[in-house]
PyMOL Python script that loads the backbone (N, CA, C, O; Angstrom):
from pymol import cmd

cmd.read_pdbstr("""\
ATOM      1  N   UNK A   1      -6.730 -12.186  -3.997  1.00  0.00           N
ATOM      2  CA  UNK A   1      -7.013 -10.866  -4.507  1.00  0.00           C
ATOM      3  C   UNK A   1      -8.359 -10.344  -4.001  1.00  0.00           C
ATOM      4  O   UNK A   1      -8.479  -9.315  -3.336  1.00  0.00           O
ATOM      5  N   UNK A   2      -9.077 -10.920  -4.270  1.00  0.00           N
ATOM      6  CA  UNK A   2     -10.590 -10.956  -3.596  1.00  0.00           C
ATOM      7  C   UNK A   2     -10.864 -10.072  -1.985  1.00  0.00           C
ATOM      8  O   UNK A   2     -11.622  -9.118  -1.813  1.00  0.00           O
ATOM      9  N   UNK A   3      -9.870 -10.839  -0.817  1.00  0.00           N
ATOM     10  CA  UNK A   3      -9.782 -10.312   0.148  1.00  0.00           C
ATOM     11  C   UNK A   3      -8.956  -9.184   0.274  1.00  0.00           C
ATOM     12  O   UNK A   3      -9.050  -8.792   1.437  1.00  0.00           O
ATOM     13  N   UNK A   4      -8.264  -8.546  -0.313  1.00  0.00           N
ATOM     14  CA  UNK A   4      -7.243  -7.376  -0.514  1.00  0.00           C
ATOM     15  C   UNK A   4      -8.458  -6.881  -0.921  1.00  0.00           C
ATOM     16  O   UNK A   4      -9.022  -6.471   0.093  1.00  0.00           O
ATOM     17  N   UNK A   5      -9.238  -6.686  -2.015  1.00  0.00           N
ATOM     18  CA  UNK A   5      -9.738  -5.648  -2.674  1.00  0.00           C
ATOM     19  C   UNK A   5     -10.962  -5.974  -1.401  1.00  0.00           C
ATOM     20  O   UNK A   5     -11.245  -4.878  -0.918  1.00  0.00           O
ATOM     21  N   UNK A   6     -11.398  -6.576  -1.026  1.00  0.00           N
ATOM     22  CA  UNK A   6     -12.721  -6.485  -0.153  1.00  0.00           C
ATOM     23  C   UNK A   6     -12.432  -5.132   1.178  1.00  0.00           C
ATOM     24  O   UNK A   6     -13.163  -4.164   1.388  1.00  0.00           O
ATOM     25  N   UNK A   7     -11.293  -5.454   1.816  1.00  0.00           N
ATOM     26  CA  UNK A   7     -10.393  -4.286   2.331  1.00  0.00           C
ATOM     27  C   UNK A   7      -9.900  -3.364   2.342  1.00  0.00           C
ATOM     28  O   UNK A   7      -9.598  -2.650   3.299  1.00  0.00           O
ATOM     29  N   UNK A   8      -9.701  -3.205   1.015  1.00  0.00           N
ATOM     30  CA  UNK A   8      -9.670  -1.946   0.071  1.00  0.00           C
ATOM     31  C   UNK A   8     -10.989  -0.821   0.606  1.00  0.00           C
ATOM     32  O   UNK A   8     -11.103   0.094   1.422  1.00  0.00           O
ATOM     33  N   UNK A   9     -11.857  -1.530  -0.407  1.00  0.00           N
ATOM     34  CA  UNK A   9     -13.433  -0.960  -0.672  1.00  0.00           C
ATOM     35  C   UNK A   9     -13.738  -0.436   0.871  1.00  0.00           C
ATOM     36  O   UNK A   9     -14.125   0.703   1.133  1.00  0.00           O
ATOM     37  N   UNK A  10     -13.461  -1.613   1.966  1.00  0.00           N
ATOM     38  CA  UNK A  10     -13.813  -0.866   3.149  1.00  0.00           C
ATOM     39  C   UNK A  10     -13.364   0.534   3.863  1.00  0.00           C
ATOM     40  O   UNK A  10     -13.886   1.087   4.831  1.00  0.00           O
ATOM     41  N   UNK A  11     -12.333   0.901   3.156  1.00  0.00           N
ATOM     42  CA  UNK A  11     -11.899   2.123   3.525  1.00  0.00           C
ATOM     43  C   UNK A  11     -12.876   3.331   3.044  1.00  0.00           C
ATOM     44  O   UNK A  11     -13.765   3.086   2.228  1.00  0.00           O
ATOM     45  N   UNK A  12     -12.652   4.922   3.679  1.00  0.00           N
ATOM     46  CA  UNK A  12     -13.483   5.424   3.248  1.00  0.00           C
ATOM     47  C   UNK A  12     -13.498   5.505   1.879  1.00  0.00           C
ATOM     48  O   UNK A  12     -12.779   4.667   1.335  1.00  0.00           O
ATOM     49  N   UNK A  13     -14.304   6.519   0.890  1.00  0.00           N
ATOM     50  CA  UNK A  13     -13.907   6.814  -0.636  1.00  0.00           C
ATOM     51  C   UNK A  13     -13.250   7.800  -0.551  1.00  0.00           C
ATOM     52  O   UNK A  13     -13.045   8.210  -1.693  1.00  0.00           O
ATOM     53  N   UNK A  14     -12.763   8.469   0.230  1.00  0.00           N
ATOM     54  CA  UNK A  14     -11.843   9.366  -0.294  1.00  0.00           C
ATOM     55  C   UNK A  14     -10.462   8.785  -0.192  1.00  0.00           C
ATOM     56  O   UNK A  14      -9.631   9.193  -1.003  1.00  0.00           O
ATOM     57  N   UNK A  15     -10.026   7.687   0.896  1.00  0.00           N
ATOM     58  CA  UNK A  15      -8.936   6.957   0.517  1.00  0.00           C
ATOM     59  C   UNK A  15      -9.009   6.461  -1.075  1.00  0.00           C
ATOM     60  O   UNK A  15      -8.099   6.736  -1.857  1.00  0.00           O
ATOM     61  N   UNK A  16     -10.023   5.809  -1.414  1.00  0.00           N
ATOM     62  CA  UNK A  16      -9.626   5.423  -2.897  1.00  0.00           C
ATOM     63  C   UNK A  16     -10.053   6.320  -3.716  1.00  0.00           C
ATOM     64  O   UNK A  16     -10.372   5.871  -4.817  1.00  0.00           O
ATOM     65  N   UNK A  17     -10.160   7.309  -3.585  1.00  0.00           N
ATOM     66  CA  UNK A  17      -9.862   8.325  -4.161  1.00  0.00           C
ATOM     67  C   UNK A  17      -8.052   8.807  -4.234  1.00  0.00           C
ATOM     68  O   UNK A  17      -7.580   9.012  -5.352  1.00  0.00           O
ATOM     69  N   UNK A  18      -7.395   8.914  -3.332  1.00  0.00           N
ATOM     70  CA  UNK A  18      -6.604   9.438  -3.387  1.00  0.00           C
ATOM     71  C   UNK A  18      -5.555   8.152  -3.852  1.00  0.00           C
ATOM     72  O   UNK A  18      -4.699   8.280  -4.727  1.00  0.00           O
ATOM     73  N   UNK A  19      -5.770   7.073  -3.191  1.00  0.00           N
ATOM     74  CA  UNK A  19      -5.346   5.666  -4.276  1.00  0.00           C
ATOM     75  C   UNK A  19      -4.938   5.580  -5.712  1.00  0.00           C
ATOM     76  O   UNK A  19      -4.009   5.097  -6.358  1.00  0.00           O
ATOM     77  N   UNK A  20      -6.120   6.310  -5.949  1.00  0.00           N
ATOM     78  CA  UNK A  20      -6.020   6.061  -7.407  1.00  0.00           C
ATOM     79  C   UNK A  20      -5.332   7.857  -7.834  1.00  0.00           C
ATOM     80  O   UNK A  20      -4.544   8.017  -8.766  1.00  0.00           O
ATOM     81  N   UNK A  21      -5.677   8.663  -7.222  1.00  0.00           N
ATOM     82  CA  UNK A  21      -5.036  10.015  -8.229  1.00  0.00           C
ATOM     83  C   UNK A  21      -3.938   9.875  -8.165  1.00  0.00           C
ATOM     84  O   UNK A  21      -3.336   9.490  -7.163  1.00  0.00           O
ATOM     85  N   UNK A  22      -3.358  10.220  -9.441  1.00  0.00           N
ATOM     86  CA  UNK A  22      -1.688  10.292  -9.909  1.00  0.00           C
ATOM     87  C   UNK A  22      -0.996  11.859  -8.875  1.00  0.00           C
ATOM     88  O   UNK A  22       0.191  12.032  -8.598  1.00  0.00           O
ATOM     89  N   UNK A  23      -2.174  12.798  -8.486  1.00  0.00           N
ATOM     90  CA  UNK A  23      -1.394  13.723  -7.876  1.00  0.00           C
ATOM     91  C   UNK A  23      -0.951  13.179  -6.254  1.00  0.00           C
ATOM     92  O   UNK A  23      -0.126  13.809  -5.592  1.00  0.00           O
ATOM     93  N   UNK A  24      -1.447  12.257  -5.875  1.00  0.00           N
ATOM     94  CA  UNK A  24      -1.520  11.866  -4.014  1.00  0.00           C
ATOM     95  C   UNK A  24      -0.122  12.027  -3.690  1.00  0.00           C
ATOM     96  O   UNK A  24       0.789  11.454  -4.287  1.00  0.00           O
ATOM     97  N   UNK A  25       0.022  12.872  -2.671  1.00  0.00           N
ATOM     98  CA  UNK A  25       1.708  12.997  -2.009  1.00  0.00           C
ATOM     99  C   UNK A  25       2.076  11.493  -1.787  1.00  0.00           C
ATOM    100  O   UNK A  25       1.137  10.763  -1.468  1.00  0.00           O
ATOM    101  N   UNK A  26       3.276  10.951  -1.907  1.00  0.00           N
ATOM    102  CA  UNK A  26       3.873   9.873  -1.280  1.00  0.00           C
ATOM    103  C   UNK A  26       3.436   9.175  -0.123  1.00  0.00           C
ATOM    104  O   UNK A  26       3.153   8.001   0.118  1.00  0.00           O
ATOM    105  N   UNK A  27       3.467  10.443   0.651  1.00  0.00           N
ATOM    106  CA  UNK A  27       3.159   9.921   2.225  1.00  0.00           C
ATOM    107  C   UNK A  27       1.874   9.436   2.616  1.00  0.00           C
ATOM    108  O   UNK A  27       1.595   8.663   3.533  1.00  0.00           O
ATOM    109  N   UNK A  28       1.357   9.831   2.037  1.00  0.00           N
ATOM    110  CA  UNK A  28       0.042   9.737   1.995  1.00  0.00           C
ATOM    111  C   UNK A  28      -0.791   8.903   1.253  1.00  0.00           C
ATOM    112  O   UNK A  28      -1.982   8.813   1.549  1.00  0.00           O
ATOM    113  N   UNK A  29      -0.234   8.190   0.185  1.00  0.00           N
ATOM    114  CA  UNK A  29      -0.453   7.190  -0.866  1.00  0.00           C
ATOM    115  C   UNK A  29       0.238   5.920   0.332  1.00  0.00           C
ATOM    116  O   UNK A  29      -0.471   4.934   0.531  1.00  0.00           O
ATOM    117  N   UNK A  30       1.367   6.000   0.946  1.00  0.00           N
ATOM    118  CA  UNK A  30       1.991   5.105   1.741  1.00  0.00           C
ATOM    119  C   UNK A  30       1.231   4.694   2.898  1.00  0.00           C
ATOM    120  O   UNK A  30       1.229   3.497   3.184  1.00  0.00           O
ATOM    121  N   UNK A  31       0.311   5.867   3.905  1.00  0.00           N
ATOM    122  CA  UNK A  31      -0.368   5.681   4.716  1.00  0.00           C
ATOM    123  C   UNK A  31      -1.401   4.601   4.359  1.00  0.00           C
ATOM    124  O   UNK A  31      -1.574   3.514   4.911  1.00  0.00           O
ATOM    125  N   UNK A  32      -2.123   5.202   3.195  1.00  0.00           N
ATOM    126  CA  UNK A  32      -3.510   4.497   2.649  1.00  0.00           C
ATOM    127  C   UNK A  32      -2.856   2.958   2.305  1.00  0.00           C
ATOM    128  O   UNK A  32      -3.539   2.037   2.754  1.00  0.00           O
ATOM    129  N   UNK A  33      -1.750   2.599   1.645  1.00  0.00           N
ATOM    130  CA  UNK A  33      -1.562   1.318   1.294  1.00  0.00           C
ATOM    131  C   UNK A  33      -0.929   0.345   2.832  1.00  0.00           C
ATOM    132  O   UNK A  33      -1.237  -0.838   2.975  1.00  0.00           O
ATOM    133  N   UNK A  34       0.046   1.167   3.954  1.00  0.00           N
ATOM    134  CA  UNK A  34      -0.326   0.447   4.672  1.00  0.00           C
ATOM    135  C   UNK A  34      -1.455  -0.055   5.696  1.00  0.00           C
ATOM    136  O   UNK A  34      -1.414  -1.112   6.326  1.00  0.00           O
ATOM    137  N   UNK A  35      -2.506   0.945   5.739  1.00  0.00           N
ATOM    138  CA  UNK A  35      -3.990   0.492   6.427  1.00  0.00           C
ATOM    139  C   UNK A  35      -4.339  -0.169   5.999  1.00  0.00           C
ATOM    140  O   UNK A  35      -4.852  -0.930   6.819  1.00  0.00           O
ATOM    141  N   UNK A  36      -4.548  -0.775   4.255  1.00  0.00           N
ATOM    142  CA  UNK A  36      -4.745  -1.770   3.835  1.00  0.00           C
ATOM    143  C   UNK A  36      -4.195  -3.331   4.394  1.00  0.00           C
ATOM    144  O   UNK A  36      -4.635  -4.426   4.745  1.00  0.00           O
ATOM    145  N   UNK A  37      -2.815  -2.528   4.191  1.00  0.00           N
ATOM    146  CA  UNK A  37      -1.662  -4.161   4.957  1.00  0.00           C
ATOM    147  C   UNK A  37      -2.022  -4.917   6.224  1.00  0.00           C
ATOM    148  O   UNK A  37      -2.108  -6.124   6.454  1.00  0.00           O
ATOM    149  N   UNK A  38      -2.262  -3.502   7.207  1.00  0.00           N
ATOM    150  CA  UNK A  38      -2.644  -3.914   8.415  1.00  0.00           C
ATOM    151  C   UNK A  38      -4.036  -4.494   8.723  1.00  0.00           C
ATOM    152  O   UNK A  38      -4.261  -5.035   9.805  1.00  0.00           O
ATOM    153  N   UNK A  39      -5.032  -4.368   7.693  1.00  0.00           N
ATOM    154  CA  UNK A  39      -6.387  -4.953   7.716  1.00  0.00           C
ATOM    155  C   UNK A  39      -6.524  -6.310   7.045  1.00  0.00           C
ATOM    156  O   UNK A  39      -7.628  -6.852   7.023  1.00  0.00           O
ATOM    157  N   UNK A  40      -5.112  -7.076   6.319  1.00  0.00           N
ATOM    158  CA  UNK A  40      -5.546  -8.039   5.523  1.00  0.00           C
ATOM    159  C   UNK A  40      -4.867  -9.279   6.618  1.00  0.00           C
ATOM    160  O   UNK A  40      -4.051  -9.091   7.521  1.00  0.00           O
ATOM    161  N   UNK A  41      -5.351 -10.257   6.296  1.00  0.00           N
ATOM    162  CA  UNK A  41      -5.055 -11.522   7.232  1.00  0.00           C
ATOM    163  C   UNK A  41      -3.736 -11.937   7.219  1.00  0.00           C
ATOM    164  O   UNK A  41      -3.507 -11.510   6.087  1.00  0.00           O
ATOM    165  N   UNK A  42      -2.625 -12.450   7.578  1.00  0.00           N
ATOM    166  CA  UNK A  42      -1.696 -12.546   7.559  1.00  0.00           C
ATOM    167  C   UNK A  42      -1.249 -13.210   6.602  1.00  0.00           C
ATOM    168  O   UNK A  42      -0.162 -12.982   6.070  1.00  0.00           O
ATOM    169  N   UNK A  43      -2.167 -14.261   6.217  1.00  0.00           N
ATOM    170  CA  UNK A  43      -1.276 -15.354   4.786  1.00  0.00           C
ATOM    171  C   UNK A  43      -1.292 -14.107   3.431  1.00  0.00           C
ATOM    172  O   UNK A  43      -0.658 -14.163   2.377  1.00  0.00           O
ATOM    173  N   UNK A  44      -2.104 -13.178   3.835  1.00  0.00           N
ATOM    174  CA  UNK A  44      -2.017 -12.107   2.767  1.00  0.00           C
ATOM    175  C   UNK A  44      -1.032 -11.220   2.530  1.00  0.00           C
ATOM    176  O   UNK A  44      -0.647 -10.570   1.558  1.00  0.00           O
ATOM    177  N   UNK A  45      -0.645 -11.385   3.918  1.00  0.00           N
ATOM    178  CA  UNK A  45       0.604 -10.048   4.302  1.00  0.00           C
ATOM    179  C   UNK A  45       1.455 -10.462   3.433  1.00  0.00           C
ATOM    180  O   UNK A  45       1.699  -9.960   2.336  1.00  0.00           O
ATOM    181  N   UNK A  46       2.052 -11.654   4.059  1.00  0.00           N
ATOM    182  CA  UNK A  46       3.232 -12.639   3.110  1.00  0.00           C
ATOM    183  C   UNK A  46       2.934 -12.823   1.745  1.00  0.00           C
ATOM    184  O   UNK A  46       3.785 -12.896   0.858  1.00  0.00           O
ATOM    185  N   UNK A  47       1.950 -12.884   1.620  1.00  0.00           N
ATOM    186  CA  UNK A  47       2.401 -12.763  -0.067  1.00  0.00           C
ATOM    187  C   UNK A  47       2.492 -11.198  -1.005  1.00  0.00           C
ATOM    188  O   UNK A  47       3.038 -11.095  -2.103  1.00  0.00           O
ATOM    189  N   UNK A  48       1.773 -10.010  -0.202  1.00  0.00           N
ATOM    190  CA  UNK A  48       2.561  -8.939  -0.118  1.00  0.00           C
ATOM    191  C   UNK A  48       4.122  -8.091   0.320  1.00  0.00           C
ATOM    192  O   UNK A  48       4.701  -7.050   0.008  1.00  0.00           O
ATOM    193  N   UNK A  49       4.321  -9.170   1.151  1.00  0.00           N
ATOM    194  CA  UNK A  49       5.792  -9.339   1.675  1.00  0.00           C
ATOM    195  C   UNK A  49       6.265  -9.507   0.484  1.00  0.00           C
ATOM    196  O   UNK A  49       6.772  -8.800  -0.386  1.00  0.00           O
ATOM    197  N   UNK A  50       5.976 -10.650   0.637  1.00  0.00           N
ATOM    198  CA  UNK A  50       7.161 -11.299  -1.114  1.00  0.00           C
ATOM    199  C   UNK A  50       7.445 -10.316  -1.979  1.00  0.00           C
ATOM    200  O   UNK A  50       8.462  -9.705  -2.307  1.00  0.00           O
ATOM    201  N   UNK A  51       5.774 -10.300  -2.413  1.00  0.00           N
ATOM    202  CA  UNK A  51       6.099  -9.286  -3.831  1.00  0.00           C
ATOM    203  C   UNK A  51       6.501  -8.473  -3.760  1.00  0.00           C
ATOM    204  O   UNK A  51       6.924  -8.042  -4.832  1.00  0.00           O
ATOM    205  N   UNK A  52       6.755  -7.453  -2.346  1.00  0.00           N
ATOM    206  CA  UNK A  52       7.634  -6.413  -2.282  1.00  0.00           C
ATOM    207  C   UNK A  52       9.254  -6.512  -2.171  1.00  0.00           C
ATOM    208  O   UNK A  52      10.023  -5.634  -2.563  1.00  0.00           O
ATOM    209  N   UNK A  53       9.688  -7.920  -1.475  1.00  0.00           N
ATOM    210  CA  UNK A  53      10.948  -8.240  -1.476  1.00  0.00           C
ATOM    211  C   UNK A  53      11.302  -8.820  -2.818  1.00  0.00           C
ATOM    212  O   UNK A  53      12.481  -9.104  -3.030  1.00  0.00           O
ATOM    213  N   UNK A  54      10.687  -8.958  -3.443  1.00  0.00           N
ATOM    214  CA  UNK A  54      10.917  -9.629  -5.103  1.00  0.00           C
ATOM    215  C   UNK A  54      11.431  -8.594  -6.037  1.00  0.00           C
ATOM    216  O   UNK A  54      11.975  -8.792  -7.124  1.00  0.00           O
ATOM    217  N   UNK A  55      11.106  -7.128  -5.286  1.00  0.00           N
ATOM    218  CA  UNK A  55      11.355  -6.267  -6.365  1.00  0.00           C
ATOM    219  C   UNK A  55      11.999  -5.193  -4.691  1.00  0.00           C
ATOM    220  O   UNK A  55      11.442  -4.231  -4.162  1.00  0.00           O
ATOM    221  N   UNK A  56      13.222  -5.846  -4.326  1.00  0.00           N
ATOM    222  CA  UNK A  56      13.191  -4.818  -3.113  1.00  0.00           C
ATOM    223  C   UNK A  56      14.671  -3.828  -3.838  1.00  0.00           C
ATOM    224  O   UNK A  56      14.700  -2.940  -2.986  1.00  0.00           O
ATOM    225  N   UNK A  57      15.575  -3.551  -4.607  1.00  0.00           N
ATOM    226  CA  UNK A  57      15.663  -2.582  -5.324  1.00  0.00           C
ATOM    227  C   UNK A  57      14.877  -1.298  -5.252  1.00  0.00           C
ATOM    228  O   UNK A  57      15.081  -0.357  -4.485  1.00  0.00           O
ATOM    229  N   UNK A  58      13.640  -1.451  -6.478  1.00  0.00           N
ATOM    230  CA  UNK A  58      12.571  -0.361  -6.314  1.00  0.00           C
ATOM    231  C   UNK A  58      12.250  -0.349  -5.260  1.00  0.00           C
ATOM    232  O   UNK A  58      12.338   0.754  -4.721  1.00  0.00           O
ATOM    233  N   UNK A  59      11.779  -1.382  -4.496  1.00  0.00           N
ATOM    234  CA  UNK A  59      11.096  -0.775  -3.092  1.00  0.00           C
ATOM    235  C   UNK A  59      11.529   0.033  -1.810  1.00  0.00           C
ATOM    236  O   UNK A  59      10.886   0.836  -1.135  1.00  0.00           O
ATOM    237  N   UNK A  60      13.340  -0.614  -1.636  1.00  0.00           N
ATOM    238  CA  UNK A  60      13.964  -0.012  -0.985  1.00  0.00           C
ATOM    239  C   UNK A  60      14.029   1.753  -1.435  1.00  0.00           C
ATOM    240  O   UNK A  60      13.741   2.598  -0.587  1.00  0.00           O
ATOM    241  N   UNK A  61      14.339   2.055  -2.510  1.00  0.00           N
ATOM    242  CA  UNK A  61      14.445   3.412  -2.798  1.00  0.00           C
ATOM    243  C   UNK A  61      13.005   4.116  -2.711  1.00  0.00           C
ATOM    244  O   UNK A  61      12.765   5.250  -2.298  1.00  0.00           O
ATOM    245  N   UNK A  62      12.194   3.246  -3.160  1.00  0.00           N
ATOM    246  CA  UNK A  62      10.911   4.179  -2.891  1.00  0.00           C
ATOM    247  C   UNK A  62      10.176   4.525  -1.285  1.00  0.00           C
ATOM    248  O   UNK A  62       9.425   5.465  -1.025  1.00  0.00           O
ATOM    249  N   UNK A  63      10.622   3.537  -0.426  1.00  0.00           N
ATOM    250  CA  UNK A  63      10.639   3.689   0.960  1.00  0.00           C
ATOM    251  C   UNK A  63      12.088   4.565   1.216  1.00  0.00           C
ATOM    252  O   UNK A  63      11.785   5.151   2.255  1.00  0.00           O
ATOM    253  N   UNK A  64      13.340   4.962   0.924  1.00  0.00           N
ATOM    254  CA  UNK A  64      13.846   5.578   1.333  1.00  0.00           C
ATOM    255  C   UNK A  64      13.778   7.173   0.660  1.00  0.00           C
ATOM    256  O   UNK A  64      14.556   8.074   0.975  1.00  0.00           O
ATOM    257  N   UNK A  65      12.701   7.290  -0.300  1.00  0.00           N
ATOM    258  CA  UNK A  65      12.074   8.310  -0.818  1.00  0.00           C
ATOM    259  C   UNK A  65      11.431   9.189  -0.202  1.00  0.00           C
ATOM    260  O   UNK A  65      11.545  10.414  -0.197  1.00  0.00           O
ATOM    261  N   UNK A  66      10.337   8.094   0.635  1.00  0.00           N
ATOM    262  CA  UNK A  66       9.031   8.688   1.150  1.00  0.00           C
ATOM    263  C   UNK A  66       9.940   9.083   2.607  1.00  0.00           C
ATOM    264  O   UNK A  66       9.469  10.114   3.086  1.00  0.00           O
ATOM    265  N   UNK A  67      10.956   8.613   3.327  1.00  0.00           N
ATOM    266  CA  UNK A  67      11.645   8.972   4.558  1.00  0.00           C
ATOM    267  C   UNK A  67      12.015  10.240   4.598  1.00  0.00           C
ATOM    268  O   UNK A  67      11.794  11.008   5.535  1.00  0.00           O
ATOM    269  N   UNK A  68      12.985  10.671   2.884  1.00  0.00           N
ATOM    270  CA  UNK A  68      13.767  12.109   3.369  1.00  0.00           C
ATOM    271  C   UNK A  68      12.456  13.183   3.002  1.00  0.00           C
ATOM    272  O   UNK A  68      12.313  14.406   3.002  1.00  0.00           O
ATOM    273  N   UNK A  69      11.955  12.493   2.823  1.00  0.00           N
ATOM    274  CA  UNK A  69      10.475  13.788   3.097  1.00  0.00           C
ATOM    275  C   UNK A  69       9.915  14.449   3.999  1.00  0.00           C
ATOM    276  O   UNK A  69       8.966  15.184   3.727  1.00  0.00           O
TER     277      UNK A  69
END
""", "prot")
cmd.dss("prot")
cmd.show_as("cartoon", "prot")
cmd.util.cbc("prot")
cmd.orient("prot")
């Protein structure tokens, strides 16, 4: 967790700004969380992998959400 959030923080503040507002378009909430993905080390990825295939139901629809947009 430590290294996710260290990666986080490195982004500008207006990414976590928009992170955190409940108004952030989809696409754009999606951009900011994968720059994160792509900045964390790989044993990190995979266990972000997981947790997204653990719940890939929701995830599938919410990625086929942000598409017909």
């Amino acid at each position: 967790m430590a290294e996710f959030f260290w990666r986080f923080f490195e982004l500008p503040p207006e990414d976590w700004r928009d992170f955190l507002a409940h108004t952030t378009p989809p696409a754009r909430l999606a951009a900011i969380m994968l720059r994160v993905f792509g900045q964390v080390p790989w044993h990190l990825r995979r266990v972000l992998m997981q947790a997204a295939l653990s719940h890939a139901p929701a995830t599938s629809q919410g990625l086929g959400e942000l598409l017909r947009r």
